[in-house]
C-alpha positions as CSV (number, residue, x, y, z in Angstrom):
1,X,0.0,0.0,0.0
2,X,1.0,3.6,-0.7
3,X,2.2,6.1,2.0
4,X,1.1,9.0,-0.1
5,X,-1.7,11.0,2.4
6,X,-4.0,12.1,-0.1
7,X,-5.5,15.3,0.4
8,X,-8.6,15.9,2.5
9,X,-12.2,14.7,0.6
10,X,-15.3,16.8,0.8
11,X,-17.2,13.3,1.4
12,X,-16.4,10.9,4.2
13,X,-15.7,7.5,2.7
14,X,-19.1,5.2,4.0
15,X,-18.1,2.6,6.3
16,X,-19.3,-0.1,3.6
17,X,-16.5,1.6,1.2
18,X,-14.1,1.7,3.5
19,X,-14.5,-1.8,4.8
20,X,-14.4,-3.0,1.2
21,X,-11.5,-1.2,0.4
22,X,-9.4,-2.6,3.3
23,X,-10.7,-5.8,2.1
24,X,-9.2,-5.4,-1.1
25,X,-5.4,-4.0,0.3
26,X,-5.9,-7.4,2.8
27,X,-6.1,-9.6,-0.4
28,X,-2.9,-8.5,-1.8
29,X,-1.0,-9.1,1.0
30,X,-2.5,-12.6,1.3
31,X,-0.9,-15.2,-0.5
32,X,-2.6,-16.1,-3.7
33,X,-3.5,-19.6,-2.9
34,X,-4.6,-18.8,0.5
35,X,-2.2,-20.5,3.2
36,X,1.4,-21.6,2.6
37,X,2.7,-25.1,1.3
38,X,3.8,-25.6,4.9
39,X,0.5,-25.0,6.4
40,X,-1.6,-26.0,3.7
41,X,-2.3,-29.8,5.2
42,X,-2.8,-28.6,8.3
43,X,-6.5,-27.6,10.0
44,X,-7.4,-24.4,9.3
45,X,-6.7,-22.0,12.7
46,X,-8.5,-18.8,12.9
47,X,-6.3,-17.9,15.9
48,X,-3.1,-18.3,14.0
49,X,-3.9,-16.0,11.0
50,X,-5.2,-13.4,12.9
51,X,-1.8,-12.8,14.5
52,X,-1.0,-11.1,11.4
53,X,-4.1,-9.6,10.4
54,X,-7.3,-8.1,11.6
55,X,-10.0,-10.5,11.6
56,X,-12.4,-8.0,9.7
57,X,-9.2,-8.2,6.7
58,X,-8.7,-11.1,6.3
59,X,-9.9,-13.6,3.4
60,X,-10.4,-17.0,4.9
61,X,-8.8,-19.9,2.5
62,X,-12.3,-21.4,2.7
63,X,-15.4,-20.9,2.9
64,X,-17.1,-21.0,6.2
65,X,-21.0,-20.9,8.1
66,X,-22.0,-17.8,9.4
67,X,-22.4,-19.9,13.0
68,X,-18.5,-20.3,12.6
69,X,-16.3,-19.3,14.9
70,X,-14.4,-17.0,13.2
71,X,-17.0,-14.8,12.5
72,X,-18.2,-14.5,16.4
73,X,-17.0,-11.2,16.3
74,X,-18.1,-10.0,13.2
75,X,-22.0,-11.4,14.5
76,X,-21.9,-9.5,17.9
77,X,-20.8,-5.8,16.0
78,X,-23.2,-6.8,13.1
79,X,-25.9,-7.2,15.8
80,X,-24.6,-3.9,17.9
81,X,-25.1,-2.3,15.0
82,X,-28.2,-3.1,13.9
83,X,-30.1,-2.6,17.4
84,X,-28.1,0.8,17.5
85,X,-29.6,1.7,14.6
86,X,-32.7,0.6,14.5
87,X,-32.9,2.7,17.9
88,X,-31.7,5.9,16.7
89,X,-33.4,5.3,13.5
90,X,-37.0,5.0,15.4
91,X,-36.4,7.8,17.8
92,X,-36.1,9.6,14.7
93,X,-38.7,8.9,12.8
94,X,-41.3,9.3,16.1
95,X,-39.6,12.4,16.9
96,X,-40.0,14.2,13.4
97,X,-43.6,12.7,12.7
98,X,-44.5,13.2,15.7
99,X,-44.4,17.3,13.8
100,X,-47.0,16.5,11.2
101,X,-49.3,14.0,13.1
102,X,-49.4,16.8,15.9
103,X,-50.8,19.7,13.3
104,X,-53.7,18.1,12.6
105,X,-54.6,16.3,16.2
106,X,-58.0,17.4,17.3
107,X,-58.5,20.2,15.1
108,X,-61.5,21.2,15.6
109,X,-60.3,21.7,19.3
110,X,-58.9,24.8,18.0
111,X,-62.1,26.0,15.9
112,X,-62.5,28.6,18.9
113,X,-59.6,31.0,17.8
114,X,-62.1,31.6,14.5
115,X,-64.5,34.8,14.2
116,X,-66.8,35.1,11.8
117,X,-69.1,38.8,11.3
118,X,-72.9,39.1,11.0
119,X,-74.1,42.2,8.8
120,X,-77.4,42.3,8.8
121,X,-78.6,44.6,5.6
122,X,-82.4,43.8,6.5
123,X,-82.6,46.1,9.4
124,X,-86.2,47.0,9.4
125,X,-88.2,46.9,12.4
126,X,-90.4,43.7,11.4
127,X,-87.4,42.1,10.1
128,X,-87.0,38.4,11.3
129,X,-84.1,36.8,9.4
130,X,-81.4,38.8,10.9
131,X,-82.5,38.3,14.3
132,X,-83.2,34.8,14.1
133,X,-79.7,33.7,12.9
134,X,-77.9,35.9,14.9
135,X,-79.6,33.7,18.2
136,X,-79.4,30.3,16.1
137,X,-75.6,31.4,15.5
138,X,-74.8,32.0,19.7
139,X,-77.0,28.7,20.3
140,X,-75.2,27.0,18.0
141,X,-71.5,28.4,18.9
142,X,-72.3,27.7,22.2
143,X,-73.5,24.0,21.9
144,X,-70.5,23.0,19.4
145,X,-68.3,24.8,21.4
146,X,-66.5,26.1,18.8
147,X,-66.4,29.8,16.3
148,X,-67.7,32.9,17.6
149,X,-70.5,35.0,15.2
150,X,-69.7,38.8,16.0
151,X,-72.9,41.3,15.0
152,X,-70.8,43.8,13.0
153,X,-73.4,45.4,11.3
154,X,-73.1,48.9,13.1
155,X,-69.7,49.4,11.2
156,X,-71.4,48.6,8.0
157,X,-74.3,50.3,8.6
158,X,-74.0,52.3,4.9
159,X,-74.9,49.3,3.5
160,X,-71.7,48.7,1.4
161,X,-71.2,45.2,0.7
162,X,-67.9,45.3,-1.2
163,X,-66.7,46.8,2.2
164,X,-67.5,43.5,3.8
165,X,-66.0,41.7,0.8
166,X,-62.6,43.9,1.2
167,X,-62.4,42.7,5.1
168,X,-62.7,39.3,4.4
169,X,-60.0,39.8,2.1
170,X,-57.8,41.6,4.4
171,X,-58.2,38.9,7.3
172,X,-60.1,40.7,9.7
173,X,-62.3,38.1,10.6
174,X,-62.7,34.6,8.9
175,X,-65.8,34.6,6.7
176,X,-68.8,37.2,7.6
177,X,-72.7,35.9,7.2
178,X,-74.2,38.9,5.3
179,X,-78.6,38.9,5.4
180,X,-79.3,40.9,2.2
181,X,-81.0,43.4,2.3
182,X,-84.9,43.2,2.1
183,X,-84.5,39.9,2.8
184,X,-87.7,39.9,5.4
185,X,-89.4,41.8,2.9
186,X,-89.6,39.2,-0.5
187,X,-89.8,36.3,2.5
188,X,-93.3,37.9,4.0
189,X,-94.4,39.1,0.4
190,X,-94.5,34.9,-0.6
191,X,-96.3,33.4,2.3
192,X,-99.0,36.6,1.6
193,X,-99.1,35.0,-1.9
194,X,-97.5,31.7,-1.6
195,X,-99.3,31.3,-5.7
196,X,-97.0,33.4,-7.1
197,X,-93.4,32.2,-5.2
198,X,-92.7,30.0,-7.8
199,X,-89.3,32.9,-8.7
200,X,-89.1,33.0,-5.0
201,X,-84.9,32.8,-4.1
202,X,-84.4,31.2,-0.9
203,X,-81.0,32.1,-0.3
204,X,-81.7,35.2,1.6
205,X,-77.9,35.5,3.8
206,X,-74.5,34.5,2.0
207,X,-71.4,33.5,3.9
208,X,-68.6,35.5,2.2
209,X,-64.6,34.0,2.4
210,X,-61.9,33.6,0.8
211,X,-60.9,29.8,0.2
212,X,-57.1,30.6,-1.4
213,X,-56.7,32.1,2.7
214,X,-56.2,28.8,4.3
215,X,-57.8,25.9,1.7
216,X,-57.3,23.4,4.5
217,X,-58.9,25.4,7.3
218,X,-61.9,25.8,5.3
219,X,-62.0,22.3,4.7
220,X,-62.4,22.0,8.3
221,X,-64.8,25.2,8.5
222,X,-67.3,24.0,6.3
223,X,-69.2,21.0,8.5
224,X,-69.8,24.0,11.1
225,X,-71.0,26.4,8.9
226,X,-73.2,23.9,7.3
227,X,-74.6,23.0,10.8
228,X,-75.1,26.3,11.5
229,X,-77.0,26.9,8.0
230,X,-79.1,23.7,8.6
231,X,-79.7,24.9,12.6
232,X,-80.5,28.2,10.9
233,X,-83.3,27.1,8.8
234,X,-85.0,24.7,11.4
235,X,-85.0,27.5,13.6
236,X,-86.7,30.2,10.7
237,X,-89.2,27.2,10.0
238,X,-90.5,26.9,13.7
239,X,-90.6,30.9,13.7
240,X,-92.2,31.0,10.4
241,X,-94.8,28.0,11.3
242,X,-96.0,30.0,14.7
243,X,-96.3,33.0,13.0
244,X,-98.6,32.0,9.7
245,X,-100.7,30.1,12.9
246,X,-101.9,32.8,14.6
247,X,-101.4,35.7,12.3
248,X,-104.7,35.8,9.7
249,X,-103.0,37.7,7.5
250,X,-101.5,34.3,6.0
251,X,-103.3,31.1,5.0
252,X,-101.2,27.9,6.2
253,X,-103.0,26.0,4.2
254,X,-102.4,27.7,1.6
255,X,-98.8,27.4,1.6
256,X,-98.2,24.3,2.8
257,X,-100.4,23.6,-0.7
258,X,-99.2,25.7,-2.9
259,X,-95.3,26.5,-1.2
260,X,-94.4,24.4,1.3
261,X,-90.9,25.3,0.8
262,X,-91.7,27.9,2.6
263,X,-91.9,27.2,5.6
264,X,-89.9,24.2,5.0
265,X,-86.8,25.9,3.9
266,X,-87.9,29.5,3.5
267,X,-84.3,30.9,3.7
268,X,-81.0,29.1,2.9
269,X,-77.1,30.5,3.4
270,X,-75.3,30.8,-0.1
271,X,-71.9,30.0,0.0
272,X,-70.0,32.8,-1.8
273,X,-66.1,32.4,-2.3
274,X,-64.4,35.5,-3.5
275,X,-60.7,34.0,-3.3
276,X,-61.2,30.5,-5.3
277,X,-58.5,28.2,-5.9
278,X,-60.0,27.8,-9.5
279,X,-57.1,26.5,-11.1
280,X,-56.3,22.9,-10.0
281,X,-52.1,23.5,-10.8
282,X,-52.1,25.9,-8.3
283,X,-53.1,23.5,-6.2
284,X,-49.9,21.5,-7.1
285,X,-48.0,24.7,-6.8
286,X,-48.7,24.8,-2.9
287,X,-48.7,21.6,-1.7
288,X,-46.8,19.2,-3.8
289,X,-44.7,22.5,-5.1
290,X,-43.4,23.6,-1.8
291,X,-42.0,20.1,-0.9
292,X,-40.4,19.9,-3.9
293,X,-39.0,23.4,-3.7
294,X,-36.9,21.8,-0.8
295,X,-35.8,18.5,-2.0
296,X,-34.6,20.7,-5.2
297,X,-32.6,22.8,-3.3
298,X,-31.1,20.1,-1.7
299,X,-30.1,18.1,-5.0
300,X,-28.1,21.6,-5.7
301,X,-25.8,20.3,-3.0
302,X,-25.9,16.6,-4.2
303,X,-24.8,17.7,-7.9
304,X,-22.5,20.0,-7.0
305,X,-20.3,18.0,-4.1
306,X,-17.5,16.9,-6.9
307,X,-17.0,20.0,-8.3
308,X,-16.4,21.9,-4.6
309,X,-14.1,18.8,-4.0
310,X,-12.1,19.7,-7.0
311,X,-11.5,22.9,-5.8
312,X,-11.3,22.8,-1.8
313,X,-7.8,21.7,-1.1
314,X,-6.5,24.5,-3.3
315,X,-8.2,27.9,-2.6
316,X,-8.0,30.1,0.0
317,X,-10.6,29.2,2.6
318,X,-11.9,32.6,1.7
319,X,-12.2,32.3,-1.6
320,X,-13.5,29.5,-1.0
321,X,-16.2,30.2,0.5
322,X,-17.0,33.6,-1.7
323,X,-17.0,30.8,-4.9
324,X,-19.5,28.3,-3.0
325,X,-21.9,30.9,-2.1
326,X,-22.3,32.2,-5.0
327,X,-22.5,29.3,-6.8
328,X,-25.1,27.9,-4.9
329,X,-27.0,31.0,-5.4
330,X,-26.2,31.1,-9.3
331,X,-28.4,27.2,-8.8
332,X,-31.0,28.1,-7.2
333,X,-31.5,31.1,-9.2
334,X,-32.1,29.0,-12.4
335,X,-33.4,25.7,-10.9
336,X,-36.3,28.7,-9.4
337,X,-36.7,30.1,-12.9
338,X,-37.2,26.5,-14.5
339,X,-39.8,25.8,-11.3
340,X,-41.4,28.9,-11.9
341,X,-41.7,28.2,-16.0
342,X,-42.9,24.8,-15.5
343,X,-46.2,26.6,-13.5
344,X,-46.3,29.3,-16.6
345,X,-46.8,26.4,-19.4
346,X,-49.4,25.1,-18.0
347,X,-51.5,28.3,-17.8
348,X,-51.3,29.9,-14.1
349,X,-52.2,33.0,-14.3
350,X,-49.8,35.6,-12.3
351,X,-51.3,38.7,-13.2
352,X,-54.3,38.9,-10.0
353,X,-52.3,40.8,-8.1
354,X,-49.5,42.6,-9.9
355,X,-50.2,42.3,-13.1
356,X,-47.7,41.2,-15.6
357,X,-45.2,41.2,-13.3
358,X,-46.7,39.2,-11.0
359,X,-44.7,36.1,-12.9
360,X,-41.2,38.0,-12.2
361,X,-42.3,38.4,-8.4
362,X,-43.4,34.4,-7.9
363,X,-40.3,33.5,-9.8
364,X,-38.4,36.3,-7.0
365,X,-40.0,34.6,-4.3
366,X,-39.3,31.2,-5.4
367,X,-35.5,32.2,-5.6
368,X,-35.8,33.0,-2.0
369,X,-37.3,30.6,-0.9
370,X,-35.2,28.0,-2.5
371,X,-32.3,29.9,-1.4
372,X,-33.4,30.0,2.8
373,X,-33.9,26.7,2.4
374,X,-31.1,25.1,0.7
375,X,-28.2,27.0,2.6
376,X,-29.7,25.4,5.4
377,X,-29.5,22.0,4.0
378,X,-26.3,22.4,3.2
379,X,-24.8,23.9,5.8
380,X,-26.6,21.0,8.0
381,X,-25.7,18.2,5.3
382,X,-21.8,19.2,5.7
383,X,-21.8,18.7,9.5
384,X,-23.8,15.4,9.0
385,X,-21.6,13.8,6.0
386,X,-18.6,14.6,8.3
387,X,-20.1,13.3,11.6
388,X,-23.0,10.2,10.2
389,X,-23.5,10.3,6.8
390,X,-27.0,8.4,7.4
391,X,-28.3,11.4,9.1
392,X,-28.6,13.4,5.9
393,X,-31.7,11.7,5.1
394,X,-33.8,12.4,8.2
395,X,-32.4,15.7,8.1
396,X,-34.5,16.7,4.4
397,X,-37.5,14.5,6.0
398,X,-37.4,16.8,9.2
399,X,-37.2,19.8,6.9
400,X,-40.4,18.9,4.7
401,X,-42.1,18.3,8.1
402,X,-40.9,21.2,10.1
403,X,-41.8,23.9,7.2
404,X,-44.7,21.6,5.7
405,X,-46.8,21.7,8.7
406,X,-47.3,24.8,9.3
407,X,-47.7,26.1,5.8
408,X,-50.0,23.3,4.6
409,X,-52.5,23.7,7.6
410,X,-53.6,27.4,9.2
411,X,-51.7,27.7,12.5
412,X,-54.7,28.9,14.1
413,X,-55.9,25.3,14.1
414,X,-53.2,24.1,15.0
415,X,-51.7,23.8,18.9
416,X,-49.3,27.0,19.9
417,X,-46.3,25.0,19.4
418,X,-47.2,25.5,15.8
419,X,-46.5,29.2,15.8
420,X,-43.3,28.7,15.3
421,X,-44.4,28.3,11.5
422,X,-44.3,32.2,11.6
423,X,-40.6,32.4,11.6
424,X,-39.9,29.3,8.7
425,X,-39.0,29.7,5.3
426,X,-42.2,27.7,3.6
427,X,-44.5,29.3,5.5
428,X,-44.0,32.9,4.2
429,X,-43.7,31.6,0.1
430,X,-46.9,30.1,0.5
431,X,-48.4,32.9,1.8
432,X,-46.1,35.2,-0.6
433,X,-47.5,32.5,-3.2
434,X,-51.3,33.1,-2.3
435,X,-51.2,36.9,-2.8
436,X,-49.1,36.5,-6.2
437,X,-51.9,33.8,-7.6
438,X,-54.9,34.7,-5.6
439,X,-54.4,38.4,-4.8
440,X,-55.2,37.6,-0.8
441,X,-54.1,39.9,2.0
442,X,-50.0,41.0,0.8
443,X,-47.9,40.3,3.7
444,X,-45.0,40.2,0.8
445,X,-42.6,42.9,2.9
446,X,-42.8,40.2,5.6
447,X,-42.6,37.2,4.2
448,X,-39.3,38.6,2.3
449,X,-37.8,39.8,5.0
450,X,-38.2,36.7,6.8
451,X,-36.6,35.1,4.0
452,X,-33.6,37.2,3.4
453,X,-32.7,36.9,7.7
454,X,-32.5,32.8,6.7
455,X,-30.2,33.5,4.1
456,X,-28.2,35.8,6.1
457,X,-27.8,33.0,8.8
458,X,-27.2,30.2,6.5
459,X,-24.5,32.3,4.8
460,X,-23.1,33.2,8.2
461,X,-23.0,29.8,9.6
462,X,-21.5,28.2,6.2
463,X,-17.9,28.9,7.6
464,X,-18.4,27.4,10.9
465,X,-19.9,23.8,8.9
466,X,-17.3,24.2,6.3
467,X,-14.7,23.8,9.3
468,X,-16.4,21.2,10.6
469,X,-16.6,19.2,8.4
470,X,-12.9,19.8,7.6
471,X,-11.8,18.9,10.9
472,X,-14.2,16.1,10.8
473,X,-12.2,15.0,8.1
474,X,-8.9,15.4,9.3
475,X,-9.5,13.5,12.4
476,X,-10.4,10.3,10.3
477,X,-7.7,10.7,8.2
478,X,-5.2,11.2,11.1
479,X,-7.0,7.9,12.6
480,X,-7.0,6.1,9.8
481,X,-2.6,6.8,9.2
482,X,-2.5,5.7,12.7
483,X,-4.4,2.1,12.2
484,X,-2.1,1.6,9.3
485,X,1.4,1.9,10.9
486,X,0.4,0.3,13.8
């Protein structure tokens, strides 16, 4: 074997490398017929050979059970090994998991934090639908134990709707129940002449919101909102039904003859989105999309080890680093434009919120995000290859989770550990995604600025890894010189 010391890699050799390796440099020392003429009619003697080698290098002249003797060793670090790592291996994966299982545990535990407005629009003095859903709404809340329906209708009281529209939009409540107006008007005017109802529009109160918000949360919204629609309506029957009793002015039989409906269902709530996810790629975009935004940045690393290793023993540590940094960045710059094209073939439209430039600020955003995300990676990936290469793995896996969890699913039904979402790199390009597709509330100087600290960090910290793992390195290699002179 050589004496040259090569110099330092940028990958630590795996230990199933390395033992084949040493198996190799063991087969050329060995003689090529196994043991010498002298001992070659004598019984084989595990004991003798490995006076001269190391039982994991040397080749046996025969071959043997895995119950033999020799290899009683070999079973009991085979066996270490595996319980070792099956160990660390399940403490991992419960410990990460544990993450995205956790986010959406008993949701609708959490349905409490929601607030949704009532602006009643039929304000007249005989009106009845207003009142009545505002009680069936604090009966119902109260029963489910669950979202709170605020009367707001004193700050609307021009009677602008697009001014409730515009506050769902900007977040300040989660969905408002708005009773149009003259809503008790058209409803009395058809049980007066329950003959000519058949035009009669039974959806008298919309709920207004804005699904690209929180898709998932709504997905959990809905059932309550439906219950409280369906509690609604049984409520407006029985109040209807009392009143067309004892009131002459209406003919029960009548109705129930000519309209039941009304007074079976004589108003309904109208679902009315204003922030659809219409487009079902965008729906790719910010699920699928944002996982795959951080296993790309991550490949960057991957494709790129070979050429840093070409490089690293002979720069400056400095330039070094200046030539990795902005390399990296030069990758994720492109790999975010490509990402960002791949949405544009197939017909997203940017231009909601910013018009035509609305593609340059996604792609932007993307770049970011790719670029908080993969410095971290690598920075992490360095210190792992260096200290247990297997570790790389669960490190993307606790990535996904860490930033999927709290950007797939609203925080707000999710426990306060969650919050933490806040501060992570997905979260704020979904939400910087949701304004550019769906023109939602723009939190943009945020979410940017939350971006750009990651990248500041990981750029930071990219000296400290890079020594690391150097050191890392050196310490194996100074190990490994030792095990071969002695």
């Amino acid at each position: 074997m050589s004496d040259a010391n090569p110099a330092v890699p940028l990958a630590s050799e795996h230990p199933a490398n390395s033992f084949g390796r040493q198996f190799q440099e063991c087969i050329v020392d060995v003689p090529e017929h196994g043991l010498s003429e002298q001992s070659s009619t004598s019984v084989f003697n595990p004991d003798e050979v490995t006076k001269n080698y190391d039982i994991e290098r040397v080749q046996p002249s025969r071959r043997l059970g895995f119950c033999s003797q020799y290899f009683e060793q070999m079973r009991w670090n085979a066996l270490k090994t595996f319980g070792i790592s099956i160990l660390v291996m399940g403490a991992l994966l419960i410990g990460i998991h544990s993450i995205f299982w956790g986010s959406l545990f008993q949701r609708q535990k959490y349905l409490n934090r929601v607030n949704f407005f009532l602006v009643n629009f039929d304000s007249n003095a005989d009106s009845i639908i207003g009142s009545t859903f505002l009680s069936s709404a604090s009966r119902y809340a109260i029963a489910a134990g669950s979202a709170t329906v605020q009367d707001e209708t004193s700050v609307y009281a021009n009677g602008n709707i697009d001014a409730v529209y515009n506050d769902v939009v900007e977040q300040k409540n989660w969905g408002a129940f708005v009773v149009l107006p003259n809503a008790t008007a058209k409803l009395i005017a058809a049980l007066k002449e329950p003959s000519g109802a058949a035009g009669y529009d039974s959806d008298l109160v919309q709920f207004v919101y804005a699904q690209a918000r929180e898709p998932s949360a709504y997905d959990s919204l809905m059932p309550w909102i439906s219950g409280l629609s369906a509690s609604f309506t049984a409520e407006l029957s029985n109040e209807l039904l009392r009143l067309t009793m004892n009131n002459s002015d209406y003919s029960a039989s009548n109705i129930i003859n000519q309209a039941p409906y009304l007074l079976s269902t004589p108003a309904t709530v109208l679902l009315t989105n204003i922030r659809p996810m219409d487009n079902p790629v965008t729906g790719a975009i910010m699920q699928l999309g944002l996982v795959h935004l951080i296993i790309i940045s991550f490949f960057q690393f991957d494709f790129f080890q070979q050429v840093h290793k070409s490089f690293f023993p002979y720069l400056k540590r400095r330039h070094f680093l200046v030539y990795r940094t902005l390399l990296s960045f030069a990758a994720y710059f492109f790999l975010s434009l490509f990402f960002s094209l791949l949405s544009l073939a197939f017909q997203v439209d940017f231009t909601r919120a910013y018009g035509r430039g609305g593609f340059v600020v996604f792609w932007m955003i993307m770049f970011l995000g790719m670029t908080a995300v993969g410095g971290a990676s690598e920075n992490m990936a360095l210190i792992c290859v260096a200290t247990y290469p297997p570790l790389v793995g669960f490190w993307l896996i606790f990535m996904v989770i860490s930033n999927g969890s709290p950007a797939f699913y609203s925080i707000e039904l999710e426990p306060a550990f969650f919050k933490y979402g806040y501060a992570f790199p997905i979260h704020n390009v979904a939400n910087a995604f949701k304004t550019v597709l769906f023109n939602t509330k723009s939190n943009i100087g945020l979410n940017v600025g939350v971006l750009l600290v990651w990248i500041a960090v990981n750029t930071a910290f990219a000296p400290v890894s890079i020594w690391i793992f150097e050191r890392a390195n050196k310490w194996k290699e100074s190990k490994k010189i030792k095990g071969e002179k002695n």
